[in-house]
N, C-alpha and C positions, 0 to 999 in steps of 0.2 A: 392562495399561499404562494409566495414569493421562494423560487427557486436559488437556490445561493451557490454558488460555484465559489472551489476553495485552491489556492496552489501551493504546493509544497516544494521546496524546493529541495533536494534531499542531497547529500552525497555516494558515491559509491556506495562507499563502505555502509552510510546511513542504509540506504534502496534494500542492500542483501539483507541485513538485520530485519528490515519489514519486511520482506517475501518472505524468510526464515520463520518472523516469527508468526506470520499470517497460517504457513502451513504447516505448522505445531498448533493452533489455534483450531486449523481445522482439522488435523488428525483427533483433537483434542473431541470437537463434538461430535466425529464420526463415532469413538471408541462409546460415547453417552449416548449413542444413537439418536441425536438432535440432525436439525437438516443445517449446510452448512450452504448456502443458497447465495447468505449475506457477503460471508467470509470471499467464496469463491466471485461474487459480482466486484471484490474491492480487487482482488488479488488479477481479476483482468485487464480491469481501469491501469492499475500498476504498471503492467508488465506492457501494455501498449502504451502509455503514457510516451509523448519525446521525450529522448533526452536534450534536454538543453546545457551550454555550456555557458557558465557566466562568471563575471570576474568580482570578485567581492575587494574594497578598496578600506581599509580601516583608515579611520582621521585619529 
């Protein structure tokens, strides 16, 4: 099976909105008492992720 690595590029404002809503997600299955294993291994990847600065150029 062929591992696939994916980049997202996000901005600020985009980054908070996915931490935000990653941990409403998993307040969400703690209250269903589900395991939230998935939630908490993205929301690390996230938050160590660099930040990179890049310049976007419209034609």
């Amino acid at each position: 099976m062929k591992n696939n690595r994916f980049h997202i590029y996000l901005s600020e404002a985009e980054r908070t909105k996915v931490i935000q809503t990653l941990i409403d997600m998993k307040n969400t299955l703690i209250a269903q008492g589900k395991y939230t294993d998935a939630v908490d291994d993205v929301l690390l990847k996230l938050t160590k992720a660099k930040k990179k600065r890049l310049q976007v150029h419209y034609i």
